[in-house]
N, C-alpha and C positions, 0 to 999 in steps of 0.2 A: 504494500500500500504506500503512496505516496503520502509525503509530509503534507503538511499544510493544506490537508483537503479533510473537511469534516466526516464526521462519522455518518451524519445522516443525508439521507438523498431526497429529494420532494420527488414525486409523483413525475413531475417532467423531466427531472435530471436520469429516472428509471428509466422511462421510454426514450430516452435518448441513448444511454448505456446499451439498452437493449435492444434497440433498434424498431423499440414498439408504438403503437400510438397511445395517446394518453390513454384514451378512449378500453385498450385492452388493457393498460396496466391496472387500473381500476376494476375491470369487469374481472380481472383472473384476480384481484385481492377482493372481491366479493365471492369468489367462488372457491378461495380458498384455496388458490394454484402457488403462492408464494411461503416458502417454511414459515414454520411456525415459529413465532416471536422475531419477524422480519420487519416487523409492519411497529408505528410508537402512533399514538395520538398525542400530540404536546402543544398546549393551548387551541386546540382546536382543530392543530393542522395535521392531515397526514402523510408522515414520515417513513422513510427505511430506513432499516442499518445496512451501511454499507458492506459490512464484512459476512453478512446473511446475503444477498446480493451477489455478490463476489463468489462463495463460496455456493451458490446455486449456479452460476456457470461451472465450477472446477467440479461440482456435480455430474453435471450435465455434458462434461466434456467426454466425447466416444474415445476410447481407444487408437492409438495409431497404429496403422499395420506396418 
């Protein structure tokens, strides 16, 4: 992880990492596509943790042959 980059991600910093639109990153955190305890509510607003994020790609990542 790089320095000086917060821990948390807004909702558009997601879909930008991931290349999704806001629109799905919302609809897969309503349906419960993103691990568990990835997601913060903090005054209001909703948040990720970047290193649940992160570590859903290195999940997700297949095998090299």
């Amino acid at each position: 992880m790089q320095t000086n980059v917060s821990p948390l991600m807004t909702p558009k910093e997601v879909a930008t990492y991931l290349r999704l639109s806001i629109a799905t990153v919302y609809a897969k955190k309503c349906r419960g596509e993103f691990p568990k305890g990835s997601t913060v509510k903090l005054f209001g607003k909703l948040l990720f943790k970047r290193d649940k994020i992160e570590q859903l790609i290195e999940d997700s990542t297949e095998p090299s042959f």
